[in-house]
VEXDREN-2710 file (C-alpha; in Angstrom, 1 decimal):
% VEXDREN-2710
k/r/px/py/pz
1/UNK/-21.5/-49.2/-32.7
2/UNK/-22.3/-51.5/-35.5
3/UNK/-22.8/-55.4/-34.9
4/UNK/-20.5/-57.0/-36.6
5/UNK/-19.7/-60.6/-38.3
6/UNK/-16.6/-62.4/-38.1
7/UNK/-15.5/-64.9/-40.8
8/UNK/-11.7/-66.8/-40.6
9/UNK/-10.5/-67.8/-44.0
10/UNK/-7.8/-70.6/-43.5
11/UNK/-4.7/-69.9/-45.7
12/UNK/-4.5/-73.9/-45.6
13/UNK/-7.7/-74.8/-46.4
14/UNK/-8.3/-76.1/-50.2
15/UNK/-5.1/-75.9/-51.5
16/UNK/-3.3/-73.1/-50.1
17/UNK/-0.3/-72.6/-47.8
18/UNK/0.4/-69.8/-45.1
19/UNK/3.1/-68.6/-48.6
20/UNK/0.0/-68.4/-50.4
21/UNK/-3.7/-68.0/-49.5
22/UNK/-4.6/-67.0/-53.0
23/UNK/-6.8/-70.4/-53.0
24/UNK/-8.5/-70.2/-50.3
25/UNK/-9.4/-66.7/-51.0
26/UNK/-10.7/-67.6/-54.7
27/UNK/-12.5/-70.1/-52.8
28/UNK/-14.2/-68.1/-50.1
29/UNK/-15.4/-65.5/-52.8
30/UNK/-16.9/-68.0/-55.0
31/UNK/-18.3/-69.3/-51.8
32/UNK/-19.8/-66.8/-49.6
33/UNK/-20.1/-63.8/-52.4
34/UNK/-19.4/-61.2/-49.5
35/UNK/-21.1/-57.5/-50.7
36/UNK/-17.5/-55.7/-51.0
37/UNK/-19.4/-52.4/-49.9
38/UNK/-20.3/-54.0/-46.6
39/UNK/-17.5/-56.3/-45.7
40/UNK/-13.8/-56.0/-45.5
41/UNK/-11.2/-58.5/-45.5
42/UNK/-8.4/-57.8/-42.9
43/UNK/-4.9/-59.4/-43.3
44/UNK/-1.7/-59.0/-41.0
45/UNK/0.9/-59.0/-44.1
46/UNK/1.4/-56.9/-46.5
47/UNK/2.3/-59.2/-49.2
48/UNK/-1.1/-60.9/-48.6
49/UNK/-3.1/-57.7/-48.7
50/UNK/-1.5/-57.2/-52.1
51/UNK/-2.2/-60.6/-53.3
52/UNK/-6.3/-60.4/-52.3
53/UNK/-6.2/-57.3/-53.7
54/UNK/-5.6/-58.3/-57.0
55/UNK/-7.8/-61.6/-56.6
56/UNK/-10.9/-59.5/-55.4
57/UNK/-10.1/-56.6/-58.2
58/UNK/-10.9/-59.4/-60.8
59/UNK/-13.7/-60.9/-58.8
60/UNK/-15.2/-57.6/-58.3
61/UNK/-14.9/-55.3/-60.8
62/UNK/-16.4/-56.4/-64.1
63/UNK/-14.2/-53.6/-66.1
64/UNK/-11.0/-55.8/-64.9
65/UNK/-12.9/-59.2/-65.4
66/UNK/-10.4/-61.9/-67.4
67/UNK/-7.2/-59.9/-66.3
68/UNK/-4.5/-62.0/-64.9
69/UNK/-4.2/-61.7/-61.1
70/UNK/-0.4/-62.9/-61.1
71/UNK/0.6/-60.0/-63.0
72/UNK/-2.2/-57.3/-62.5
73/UNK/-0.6/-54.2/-60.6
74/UNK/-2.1/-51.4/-59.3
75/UNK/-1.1/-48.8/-62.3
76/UNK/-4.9/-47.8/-63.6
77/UNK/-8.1/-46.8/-62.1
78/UNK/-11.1/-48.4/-63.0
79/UNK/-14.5/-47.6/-62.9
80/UNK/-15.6/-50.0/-59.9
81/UNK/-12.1/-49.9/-58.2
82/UNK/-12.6/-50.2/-54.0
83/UNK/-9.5/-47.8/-52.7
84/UNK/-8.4/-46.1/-50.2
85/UNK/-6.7/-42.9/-49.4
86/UNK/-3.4/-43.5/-47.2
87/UNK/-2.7/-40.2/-46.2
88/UNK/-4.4/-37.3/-44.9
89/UNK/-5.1/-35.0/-47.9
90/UNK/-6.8/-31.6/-49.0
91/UNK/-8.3/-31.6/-52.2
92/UNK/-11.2/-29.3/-54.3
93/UNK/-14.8/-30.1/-54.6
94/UNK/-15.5/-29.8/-58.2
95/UNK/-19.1/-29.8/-57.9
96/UNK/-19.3/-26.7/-55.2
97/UNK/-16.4/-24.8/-57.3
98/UNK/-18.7/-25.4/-60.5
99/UNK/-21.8/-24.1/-58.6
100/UNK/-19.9/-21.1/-57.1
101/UNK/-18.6/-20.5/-60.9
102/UNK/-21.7/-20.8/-62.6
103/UNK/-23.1/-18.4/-59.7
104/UNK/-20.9/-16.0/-60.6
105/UNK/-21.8/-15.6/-64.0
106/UNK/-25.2/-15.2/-63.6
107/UNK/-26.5/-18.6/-64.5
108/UNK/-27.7/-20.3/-61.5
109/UNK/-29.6/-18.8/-58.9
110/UNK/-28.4/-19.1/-55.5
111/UNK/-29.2/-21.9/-53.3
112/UNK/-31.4/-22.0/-50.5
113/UNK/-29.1/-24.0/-48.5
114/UNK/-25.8/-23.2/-46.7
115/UNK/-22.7/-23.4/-49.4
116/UNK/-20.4/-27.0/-49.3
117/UNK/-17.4/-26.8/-48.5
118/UNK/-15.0/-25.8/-51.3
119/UNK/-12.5/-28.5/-50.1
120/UNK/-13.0/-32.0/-49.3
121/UNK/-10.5/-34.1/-46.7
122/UNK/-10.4/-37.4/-47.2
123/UNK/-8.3/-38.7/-44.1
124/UNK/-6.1/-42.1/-44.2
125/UNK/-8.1/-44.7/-44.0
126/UNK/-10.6/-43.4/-46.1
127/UNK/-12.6/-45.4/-48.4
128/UNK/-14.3/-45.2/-51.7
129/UNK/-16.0/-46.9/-55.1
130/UNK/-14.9/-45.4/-57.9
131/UNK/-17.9/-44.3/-59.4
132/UNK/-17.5/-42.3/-63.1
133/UNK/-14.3/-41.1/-64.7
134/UNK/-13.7/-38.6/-67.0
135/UNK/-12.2/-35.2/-68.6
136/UNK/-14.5/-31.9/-67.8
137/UNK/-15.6/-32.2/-71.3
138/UNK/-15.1/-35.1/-72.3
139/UNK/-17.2/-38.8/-72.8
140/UNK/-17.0/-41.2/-69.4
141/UNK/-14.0/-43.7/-69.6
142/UNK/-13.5/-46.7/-67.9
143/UNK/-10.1/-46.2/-66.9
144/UNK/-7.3/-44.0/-66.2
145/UNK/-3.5/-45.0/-65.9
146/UNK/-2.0/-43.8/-62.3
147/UNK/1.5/-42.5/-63.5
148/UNK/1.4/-38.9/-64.7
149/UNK/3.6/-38.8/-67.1
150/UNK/1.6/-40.8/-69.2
151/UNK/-1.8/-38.6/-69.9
152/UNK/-2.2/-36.3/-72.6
153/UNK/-0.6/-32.6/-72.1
154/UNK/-2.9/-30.8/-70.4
155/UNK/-5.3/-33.5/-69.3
156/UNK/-7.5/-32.9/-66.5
157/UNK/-9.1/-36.0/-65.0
158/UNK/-12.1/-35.8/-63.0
159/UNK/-13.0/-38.6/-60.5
160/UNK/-16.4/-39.8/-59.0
161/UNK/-15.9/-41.0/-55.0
162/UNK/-19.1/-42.8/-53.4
163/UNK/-18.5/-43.2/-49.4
164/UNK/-21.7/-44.8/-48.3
165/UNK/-24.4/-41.8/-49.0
166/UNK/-21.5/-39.5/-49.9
167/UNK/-20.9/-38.8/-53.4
168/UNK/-18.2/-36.4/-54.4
169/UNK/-16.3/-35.1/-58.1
170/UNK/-13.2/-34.8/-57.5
171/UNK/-9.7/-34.0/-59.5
172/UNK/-7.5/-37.1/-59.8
173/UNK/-4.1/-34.9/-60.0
174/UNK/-5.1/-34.1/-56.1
175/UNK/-6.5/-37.6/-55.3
176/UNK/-2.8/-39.0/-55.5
177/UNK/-1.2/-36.9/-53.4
178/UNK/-3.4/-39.2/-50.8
179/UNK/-1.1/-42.2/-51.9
180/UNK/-4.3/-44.5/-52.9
181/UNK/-4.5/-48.1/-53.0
182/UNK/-6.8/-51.1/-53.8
183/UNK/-8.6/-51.5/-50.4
184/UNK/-10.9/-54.8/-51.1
185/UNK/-8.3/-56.1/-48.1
186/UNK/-6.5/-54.1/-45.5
187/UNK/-4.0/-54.7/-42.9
188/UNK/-5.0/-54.9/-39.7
189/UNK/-2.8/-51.9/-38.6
190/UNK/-4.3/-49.6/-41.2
191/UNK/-7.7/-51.0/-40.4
192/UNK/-7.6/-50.2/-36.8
193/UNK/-10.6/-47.8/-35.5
194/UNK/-12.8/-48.6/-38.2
195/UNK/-16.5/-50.5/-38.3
196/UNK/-17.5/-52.4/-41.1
197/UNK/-20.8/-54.9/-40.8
198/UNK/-18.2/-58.0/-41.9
199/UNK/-15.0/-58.5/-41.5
200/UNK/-12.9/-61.4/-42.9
201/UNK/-9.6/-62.2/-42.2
END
C-alpha cells in the first residue's frame, strides 16, 4: 500500500459556507500548493467536485490561467488538463499502430522486444495529464474544443496521456467515448479503491 496523508479543508473556514467552499479551496491552494500529480482532492457532492474543478483548472494549468472560474465549463482540452476517464473504454495505440505501419513498409527494422499492445484500456477511474495535442501532421496546439461537431471535416486529433511512468498517443475521437472529466477533485464514490500519496477533502 502507499502511506498516505490526510488534509480536511473546512468549507466554513475563510469566508466560505457548506453552499460554497470555493474560498476555502482558493485558500488552501494558495496555502499548501499540493503537487496535483501526487495529491487528490475528494468531495462527497457533485456540485462541489465541479466547482474545485474549475478553481484548480485555473490554479493549475497555466494554458487556462486568467479564465473565469464562474463561468469556465468543461468544453475544451488543454494541454495540462488533469482528467479522467468515466467509463471503461477500448481505444488504439497510435504509437504501436505507427511502428507496425512503418514495419510494414520496410522502414524500421523490427524490434527486439515483444510488440505493445495495439489497443489501450483505460478503465473508469482512470487518470491522466494531458501532455501534447495535435493533428498527425500538424504543429502542437494548446487546445482542442470537446464537442465534435465543431472541428474541421476530416480532422483527426491526436492526444498525449501521462499515467505516472505511462505515456501513451492516443486518438481523441476514441478518448470520449470514455466520458472524460476534469479530475483535480473527485467524489468519494468514484474515488473508492484508489491510492494516491495525499488526499484532501
Amino acid at each position: 500500500g502507499v502511506a498516505a496523508s490526510f488534509r480536511r479543508c473546512d468549507p466554513g473556514e475563510h469566508g466560505g459556507s457548506d453552499a460554497d467552499s470555493g474560498p476555502a479551496i482558493t485558500y488552501a491552494l494558495n496555502e499548501f500548493r499540493w503537487d496535483d500529480q501526487r495529491s487528490q482532492i475528494i468531495t462527497f457532492r457533485r456540485r462541489d467536485r465541479d466547482q474545485i474543478n474549475t478553481l484548480c483548472a485555473t490554479f493549475y494549468n497555466r494554458q487556462r490561467a486568467g479564465a473565469d472560474p464562474a463561468l469556465l465549463k468543461f468544453r475544451e482540452l488543454h494541454v495540462g488538463d488533469k482528467i479522467c476517464c468515466t467509463k471503461n473504454i477500448e481505444v488504439a495505440n497510435v504509437d504501436e499502430m505507427e511502428y507496425r505501419q512503418q514495419l510494414a513498409a520496410g522502414r524500421v527494422e523490427p524490434r527486439d522486444t515483444d510488440d505493445d499492445d495495439a489497443t489501450i484500456r483505460p478503465s473508469n477511474g482512470d487518470i491522466f495529464f494531458v501532455k501534447a495535442i495535435k493533428t498527425p501532421d500538424g504543429p502542437d496546439e494548446n487546445m482542442v474544443p470537446l464537442r465534435k461537431r465543431l472541428w474541421p471535416d476530416g480532422t483527426e486529433w491526436i492526444v498525449t496521456l501521462q499515467q505516472d511512468d505511462l505515456v501513451i498517443r492516443v486518438r481523441l475521437r476514441e478518448l470520449l467515448k470514455g466520458k472524460i472529466e476534469m479530475a483535480w477533485a473527485r467524489t468519494i464514490h468514484t474515488f473508492q479503491g484508489s491510492e494516491t500519496p495525499t488526499c484532501v477533502y
